[in-house]
C-alpha positions as CSV (number, residue, x, y, z in Angstrom):
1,X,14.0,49.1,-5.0
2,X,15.5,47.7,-2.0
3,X,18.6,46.0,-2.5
4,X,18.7,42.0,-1.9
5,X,20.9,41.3,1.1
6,X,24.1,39.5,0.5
7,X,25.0,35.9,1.8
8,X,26.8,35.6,4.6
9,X,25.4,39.2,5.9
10,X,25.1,39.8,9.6
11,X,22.0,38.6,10.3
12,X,23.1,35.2,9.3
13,X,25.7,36.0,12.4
14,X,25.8,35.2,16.3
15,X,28.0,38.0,18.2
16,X,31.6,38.5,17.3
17,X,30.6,38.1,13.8
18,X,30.8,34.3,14.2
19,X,28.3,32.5,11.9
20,X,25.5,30.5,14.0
21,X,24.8,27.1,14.4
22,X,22.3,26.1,11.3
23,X,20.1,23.1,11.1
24,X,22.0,20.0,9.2
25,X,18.3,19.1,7.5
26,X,16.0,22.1,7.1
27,X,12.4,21.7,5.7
28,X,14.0,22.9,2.5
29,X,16.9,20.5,2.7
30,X,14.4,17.9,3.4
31,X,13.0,18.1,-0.1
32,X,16.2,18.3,-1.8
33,X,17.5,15.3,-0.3
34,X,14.6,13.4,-0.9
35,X,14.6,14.0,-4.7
36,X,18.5,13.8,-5.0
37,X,18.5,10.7,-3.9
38,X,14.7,9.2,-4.3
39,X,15.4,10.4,-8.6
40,X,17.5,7.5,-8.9
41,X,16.0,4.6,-7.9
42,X,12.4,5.6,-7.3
43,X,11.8,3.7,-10.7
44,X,13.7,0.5,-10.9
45,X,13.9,0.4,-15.1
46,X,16.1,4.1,-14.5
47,X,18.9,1.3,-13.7
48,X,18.6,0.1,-17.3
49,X,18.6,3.5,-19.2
50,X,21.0,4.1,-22.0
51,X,24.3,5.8,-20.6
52,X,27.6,5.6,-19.6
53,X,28.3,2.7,-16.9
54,X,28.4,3.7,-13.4
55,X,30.5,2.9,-10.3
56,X,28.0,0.6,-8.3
57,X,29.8,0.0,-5.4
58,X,30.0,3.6,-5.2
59,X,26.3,4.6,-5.8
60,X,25.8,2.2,-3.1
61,X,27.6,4.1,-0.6
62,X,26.6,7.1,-1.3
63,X,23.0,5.8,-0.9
64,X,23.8,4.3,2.8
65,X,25.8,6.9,3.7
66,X,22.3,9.5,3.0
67,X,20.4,6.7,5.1
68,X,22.6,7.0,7.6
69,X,22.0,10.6,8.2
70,X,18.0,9.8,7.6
71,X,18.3,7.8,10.7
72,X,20.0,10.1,12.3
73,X,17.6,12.3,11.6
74,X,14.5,10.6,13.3
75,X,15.7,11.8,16.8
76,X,15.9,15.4,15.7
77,X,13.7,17.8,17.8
78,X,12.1,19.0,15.0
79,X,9.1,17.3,14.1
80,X,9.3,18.0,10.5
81,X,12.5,17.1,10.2
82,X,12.1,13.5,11.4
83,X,8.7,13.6,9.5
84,X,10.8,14.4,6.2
85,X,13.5,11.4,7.3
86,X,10.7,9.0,7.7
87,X,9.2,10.1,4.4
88,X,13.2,9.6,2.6
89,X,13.9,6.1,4.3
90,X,10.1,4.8,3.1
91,X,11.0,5.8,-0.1
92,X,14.2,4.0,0.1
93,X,13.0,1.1,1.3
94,X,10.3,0.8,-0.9
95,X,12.4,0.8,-4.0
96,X,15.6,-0.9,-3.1
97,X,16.7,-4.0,-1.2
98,X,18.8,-3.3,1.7
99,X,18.7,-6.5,3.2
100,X,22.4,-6.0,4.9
101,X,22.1,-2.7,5.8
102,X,18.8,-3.1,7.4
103,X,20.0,-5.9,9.5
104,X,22.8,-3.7,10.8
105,X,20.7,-1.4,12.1
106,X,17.3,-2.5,13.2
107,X,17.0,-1.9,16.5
108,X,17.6,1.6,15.9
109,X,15.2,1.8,13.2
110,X,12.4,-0.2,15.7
111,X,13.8,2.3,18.5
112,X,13.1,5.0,16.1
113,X,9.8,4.0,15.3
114,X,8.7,3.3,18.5
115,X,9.1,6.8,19.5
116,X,7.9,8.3,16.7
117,X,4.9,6.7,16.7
118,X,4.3,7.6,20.8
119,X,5.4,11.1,21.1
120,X,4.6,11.9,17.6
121,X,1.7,13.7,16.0
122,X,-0.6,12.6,13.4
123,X,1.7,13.0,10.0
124,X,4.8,11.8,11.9
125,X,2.6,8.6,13.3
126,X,1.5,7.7,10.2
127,X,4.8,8.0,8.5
128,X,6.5,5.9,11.3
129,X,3.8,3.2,10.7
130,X,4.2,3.4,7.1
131,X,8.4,2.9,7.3
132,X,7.7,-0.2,9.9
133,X,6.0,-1.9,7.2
134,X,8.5,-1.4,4.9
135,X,10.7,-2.5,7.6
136,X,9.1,-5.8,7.7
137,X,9.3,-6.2,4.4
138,X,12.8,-5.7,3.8
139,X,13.8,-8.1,7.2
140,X,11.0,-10.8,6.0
141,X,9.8,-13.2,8.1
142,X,12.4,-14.4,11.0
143,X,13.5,-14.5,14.2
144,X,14.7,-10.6,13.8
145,X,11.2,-9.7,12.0
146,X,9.4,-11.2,15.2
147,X,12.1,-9.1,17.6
148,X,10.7,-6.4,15.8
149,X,7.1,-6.9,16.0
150,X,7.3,-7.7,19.8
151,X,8.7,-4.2,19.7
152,X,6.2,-2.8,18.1
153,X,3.1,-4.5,18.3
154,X,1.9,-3.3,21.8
155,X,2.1,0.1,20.6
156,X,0.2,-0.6,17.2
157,X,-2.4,-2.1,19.3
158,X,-2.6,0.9,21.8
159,X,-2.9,3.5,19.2
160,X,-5.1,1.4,16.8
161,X,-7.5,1.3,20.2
162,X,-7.0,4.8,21.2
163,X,-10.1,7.0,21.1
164,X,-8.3,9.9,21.6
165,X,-5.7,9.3,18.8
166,X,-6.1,11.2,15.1
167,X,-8.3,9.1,12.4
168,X,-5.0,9.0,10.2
169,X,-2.7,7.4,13.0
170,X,-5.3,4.5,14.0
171,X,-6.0,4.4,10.4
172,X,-1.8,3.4,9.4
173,X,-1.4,1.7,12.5
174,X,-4.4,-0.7,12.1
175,X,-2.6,-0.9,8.3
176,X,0.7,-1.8,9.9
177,X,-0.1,-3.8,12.5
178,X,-2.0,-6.1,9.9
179,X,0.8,-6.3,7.6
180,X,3.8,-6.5,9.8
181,X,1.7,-10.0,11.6
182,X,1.1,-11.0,8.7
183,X,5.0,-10.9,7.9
184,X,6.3,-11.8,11.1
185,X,4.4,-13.9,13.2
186,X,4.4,-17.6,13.5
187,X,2.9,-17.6,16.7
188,X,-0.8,-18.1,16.2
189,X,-1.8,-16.4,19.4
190,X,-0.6,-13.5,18.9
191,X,-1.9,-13.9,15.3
192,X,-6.1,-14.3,16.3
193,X,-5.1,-11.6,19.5
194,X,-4.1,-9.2,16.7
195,X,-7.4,-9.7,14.8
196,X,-9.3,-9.6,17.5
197,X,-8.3,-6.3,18.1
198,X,-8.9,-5.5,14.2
199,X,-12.1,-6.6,14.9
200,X,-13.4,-4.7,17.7
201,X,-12.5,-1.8,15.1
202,X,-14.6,-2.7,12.4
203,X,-17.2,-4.6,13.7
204,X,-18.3,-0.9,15.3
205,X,-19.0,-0.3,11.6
206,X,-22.1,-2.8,11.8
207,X,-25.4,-1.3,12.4
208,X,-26.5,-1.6,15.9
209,X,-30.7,-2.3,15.5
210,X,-31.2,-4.7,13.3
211,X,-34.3,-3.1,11.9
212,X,-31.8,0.0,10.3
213,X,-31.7,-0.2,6.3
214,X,-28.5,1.5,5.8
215,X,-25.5,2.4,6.9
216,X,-24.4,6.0,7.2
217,X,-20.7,7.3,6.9
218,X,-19.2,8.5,9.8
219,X,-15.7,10.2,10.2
220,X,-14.5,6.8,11.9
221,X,-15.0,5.0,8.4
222,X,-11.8,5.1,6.9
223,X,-10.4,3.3,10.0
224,X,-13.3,1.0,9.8
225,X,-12.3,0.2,6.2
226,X,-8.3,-0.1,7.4
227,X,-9.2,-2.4,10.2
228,X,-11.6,-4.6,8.0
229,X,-8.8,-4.9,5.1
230,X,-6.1,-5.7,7.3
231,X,-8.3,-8.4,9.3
232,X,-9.1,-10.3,5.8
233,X,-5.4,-10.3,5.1
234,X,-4.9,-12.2,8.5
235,X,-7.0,-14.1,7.8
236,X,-6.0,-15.5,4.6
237,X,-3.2,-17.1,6.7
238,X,-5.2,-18.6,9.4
239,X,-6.0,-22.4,10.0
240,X,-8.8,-24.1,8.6
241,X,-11.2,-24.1,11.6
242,X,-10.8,-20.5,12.7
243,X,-11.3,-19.4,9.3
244,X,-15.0,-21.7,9.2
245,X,-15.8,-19.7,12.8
246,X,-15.4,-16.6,11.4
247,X,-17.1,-17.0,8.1
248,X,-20.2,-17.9,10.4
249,X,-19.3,-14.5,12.6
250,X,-19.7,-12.6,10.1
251,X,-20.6,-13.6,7.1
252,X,-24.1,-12.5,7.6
253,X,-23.1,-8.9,9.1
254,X,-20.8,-7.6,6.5
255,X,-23.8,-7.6,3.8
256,X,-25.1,-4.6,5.8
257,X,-22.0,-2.0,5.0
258,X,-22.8,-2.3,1.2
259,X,-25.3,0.2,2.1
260,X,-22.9,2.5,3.6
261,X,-23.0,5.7,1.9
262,X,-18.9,5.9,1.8
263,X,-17.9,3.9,-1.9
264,X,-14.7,2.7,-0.6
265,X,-16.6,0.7,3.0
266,X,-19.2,-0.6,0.0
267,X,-15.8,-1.8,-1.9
268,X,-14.4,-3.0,0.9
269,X,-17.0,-5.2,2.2
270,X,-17.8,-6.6,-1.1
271,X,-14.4,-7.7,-1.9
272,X,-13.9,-9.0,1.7
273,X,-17.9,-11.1,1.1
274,X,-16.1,-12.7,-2.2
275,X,-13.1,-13.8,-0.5
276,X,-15.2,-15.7,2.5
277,X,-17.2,-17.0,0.1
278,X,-14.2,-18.5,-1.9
279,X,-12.6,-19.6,1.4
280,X,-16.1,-22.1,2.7
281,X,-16.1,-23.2,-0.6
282,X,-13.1,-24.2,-0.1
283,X,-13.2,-25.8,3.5
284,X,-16.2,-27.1,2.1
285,X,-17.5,-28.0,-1.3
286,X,-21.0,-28.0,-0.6
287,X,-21.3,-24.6,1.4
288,X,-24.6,-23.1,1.4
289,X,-25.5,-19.4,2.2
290,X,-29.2,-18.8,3.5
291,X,-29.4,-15.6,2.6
292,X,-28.1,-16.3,-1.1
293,X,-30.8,-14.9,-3.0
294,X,-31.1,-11.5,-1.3
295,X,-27.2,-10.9,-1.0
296,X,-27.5,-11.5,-4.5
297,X,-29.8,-8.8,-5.1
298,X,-28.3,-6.0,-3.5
299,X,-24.6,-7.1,-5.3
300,X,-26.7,-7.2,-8.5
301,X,-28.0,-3.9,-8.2
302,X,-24.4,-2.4,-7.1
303,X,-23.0,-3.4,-10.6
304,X,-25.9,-2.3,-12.2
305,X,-26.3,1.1,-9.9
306,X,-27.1,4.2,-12.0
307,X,-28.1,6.6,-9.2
308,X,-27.6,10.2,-10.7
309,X,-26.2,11.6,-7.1
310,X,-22.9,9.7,-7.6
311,X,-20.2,10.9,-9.3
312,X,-19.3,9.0,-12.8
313,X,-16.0,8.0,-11.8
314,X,-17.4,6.1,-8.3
315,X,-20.4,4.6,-10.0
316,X,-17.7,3.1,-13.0
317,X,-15.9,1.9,-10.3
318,X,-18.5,0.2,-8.3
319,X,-20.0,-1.5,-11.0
320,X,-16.7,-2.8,-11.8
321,X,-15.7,-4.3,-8.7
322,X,-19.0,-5.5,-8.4
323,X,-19.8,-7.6,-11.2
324,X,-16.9,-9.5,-10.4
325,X,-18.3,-9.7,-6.9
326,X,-21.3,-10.9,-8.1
327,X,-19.8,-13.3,-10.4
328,X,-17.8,-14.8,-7.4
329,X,-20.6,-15.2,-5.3
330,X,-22.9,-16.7,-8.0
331,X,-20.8,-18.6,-10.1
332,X,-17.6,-18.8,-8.1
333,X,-15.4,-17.3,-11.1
334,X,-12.4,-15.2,-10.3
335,X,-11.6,-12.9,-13.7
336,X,-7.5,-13.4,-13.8
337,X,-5.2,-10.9,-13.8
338,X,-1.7,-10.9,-15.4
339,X,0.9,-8.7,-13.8
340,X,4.3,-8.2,-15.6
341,X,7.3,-7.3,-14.1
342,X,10.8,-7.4,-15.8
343,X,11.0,-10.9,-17.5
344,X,8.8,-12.6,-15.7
345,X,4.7,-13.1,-15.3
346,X,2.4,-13.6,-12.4
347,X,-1.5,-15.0,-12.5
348,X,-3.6,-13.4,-10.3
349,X,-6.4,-16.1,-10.2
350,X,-8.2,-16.0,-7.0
351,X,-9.4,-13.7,-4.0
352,X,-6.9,-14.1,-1.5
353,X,-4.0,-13.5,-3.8
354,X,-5.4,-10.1,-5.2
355,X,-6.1,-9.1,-1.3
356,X,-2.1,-9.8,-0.8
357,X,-1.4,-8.1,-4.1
358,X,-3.3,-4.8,-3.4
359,X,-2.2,-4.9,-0.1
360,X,1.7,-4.7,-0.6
361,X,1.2,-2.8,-3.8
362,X,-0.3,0.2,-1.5
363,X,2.6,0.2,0.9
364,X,5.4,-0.4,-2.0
365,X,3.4,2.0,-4.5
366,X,6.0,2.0,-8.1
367,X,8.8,-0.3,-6.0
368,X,6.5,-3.5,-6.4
369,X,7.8,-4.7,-9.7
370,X,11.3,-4.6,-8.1
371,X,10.4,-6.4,-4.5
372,X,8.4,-9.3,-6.1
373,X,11.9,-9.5,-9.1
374,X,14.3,-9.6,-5.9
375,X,12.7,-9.7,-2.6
376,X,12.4,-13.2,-1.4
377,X,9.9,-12.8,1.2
378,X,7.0,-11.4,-1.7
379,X,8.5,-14.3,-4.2
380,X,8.2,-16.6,-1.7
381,X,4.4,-15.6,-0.4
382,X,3.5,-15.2,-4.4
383,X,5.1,-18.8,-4.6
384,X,7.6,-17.6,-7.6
385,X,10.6,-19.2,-6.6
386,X,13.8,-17.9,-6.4
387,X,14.9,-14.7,-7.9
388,X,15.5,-14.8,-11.5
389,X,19.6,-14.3,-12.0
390,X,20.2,-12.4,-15.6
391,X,23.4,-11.4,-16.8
392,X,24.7,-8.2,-18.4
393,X,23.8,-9.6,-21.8
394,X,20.5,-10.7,-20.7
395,X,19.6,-7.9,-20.0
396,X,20.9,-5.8,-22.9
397,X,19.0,-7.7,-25.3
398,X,15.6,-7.1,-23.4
399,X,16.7,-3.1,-23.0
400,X,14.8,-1.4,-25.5
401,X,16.8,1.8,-26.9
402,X,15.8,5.2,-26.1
403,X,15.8,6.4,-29.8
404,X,13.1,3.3,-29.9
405,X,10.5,4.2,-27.6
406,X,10.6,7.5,-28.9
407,X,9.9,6.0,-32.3
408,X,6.9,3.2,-30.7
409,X,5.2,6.7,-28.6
410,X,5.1,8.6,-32.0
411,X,3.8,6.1,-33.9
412,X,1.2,4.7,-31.1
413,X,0.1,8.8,-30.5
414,X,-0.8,8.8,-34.4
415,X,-2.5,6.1,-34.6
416,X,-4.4,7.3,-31.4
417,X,-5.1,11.0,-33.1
418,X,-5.9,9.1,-36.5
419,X,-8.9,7.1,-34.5
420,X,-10.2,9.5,-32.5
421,X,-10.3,12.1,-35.7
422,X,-12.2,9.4,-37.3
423,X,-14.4,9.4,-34.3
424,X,-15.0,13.0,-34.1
425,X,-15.8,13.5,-38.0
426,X,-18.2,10.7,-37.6
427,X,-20.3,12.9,-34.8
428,X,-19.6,15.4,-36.9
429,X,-21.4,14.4,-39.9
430,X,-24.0,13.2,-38.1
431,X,-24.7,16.1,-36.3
432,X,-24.7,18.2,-39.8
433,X,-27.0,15.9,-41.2
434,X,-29.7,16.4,-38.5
């Protein structure tokens, strides 16, 4: 067998038997840093584990001083190495707040961006877009969160409205662009340009003869379905009377994508129909929809649908999303949701909070439970107040010991085996006795 070759050999050599310059982040390294340092705060309860106590101050420098190189790292010439520092700093940002450190070092962040996002390909694109929103989200809403969007916005906008641009990158951007005005901006010009440009996205997605039945996928859908989601977030924040003018734009369009063949547009539309109806019943009490009895139908037979071509899963989840649908539209009932996070508890008892929710719970994925305990933009737009301050023996007394959950997941995984046993001797029996 041949013999491995031995580190440091010479072809890891220049002339002279010098060693060569090496890349300071390879793909590899990439990886490895990522899970080095995403391992210890990608879950926010791994703070509260049983061990010995840890330097803090320290942890904390350590973790800016890997940022630091992230950043660094977003002007490499390698586009999979500033790909894998946009990928580390999203992940940072989405489980931590780095209010301070952020601040220090925005404009090289937006700078970064910027050019990721225009010289970039697709992956790196959609990466950058992704770590803007973040961005936002750390910097909340301010004069420094608008510097930033000025920044940015154009180019959003150009790529968002790019023909020529991958799917994936008008996709985030449209995504980004939604959620960093909806952050950022109190100007409301550049609020309603911003959704008009949303809107010359989706509206594509509306059948063009009015005597077509359905709506077919095309390739451009999940942009479609970005631009449409991000426009209903805006417009959960716009005044009064712009928000009555564009209930009567479209509120008799979007009906037509719940034929689209793609589940997530027929989600999508019916989620947005539910919040415009919950918003003219709100500007006014006695709103009355023409078409009521035939919008009606086809929601109905969405939550009832059965059709054997679908896959289980989809045709669970349509019927669930659209029953509630349904039970917005007809009897203007919202079923509330209780989210839990740390000590504290949050109703989610309307349409236009659950589009905020879902929306920041996308970008922030298992980090949301920490952002809406600390962050005071999210407490703030979730009207929780401020942060909730617990000391060192507040929080002991809600830790729950390791020893214990190990003793609550064996006894919840026989009483799971025990039912389902009974279950399967039932079937059983009856099977034998036929």
């Amino acid at each position: 067998m041949p013999k491995p070759k031995k580190r440091g050999s010479n072809h890891q050599r220049g002339a002279g038997g010098q060693p060569r310059n090496v890349q300071p982040f390879s793909d590899e390294d990439a990886s490895i840093e990522t899970m080095s340092h995403c391992s210890g705060f990608s879950d926010p309860a791994s703070f509260t584990e049983d061990g010995p106590e840890v330097d803090e101050e320290a942890t904390q420098e350590d973790l800016e001083y890997k940022l630091k190189g992230f950043i660094d790292l977003t002007l490499d010439k390698s586009a999979k190495t500033r790909q894998a520092a946009l990928e580390s700093l999203k992940s940072a940002f989405s489980s931590k707040i780095l209010y301070e450190f952020v601040m220090e070092r925005r404009m090289t962040l937006t700078d970064s961006i910027e050019r990721c996002i225009k010289k970039g390909k697709s992956d790196e694109q959609c990466a950058a877009a992704g770590l803007a929103c973040l961005l936002c989200v750390q910097m909340g809403s301010g004069i420094e969160s608008e510097e930033i969007f000025k920044t940015l916005g154009p180019v959003l906008k150009k790529i968002v409205s790019d023909g020529t641009a991958s799917i994936q990158a008008r996709q985030a951007c449209a995504t980004c662009l939604g959620i960093c005005c909806f952050i950022v901006t109190d100007d409301i010009t550049e609020l309603y340009s911003t959704m008009e440009c949303l809107e010359n996205i989706f509206t594509k997605a509306y059948p063009r003869d009015r005597d077509t039945n359905g709506v077919s996928s095309t390739h451009n859908t999940v942009l479609h379905i970005s631009a449409l989601l991000a426009w209903t977030l805006l417009l959960t924040i716009c005044p009064m009377n712009e928000v009555k003018k564009k209930i009567e734009m479209h509120l008799h369009k979007l009906p037509s994508l719940l034929s689209c063949d793609d589940l997530n547009m027929r989600i999508a539309a019916g989620e947005t129909l539910a919040l415009l109806f919950e918003l003219a019943r709100e500007t006014d009490a006695d709103f009355f929809y023409e078409d009521m009895e035939l919008l009606t139908e086809k929601l109905r037979a969405l939550a009832t649908d059965g059709n054997k071509h679908r896959a289980k899963v989809d045709k669970r989840k349509q019927r669930s999303v659209f029953r509630d649908v349904l039970r917005a539209v007809e009897e203007r009932d919202f079923p509330t949701e209780l989210v839990k996070f740390g000590p504290e508890r949050m109703y989610i008892d309307c349409w236009v909070k659950k589009q905020t929710y879902d929306t920041f719970k996308e970008i922030l994925g298992s980090g949301m439970q920490y952002h809406l305990q600390s962050n005071d933009f999210l407490r703030n737009v979730f009207e929780l107040g401020p942060p909730v301050m617990l000391d060192a023996a507040a929080l002991k007394t809600m830790k729950i010991s390791r020893f214990e959950r190990h003793l609550y997941n064996s006894a919840a995984f026989k009483a799971r085996t025990k039912a389902r046993s009974k279950c399967r001797d039932k079937r059983a029996d009856v099977g034998e006795f036929f």
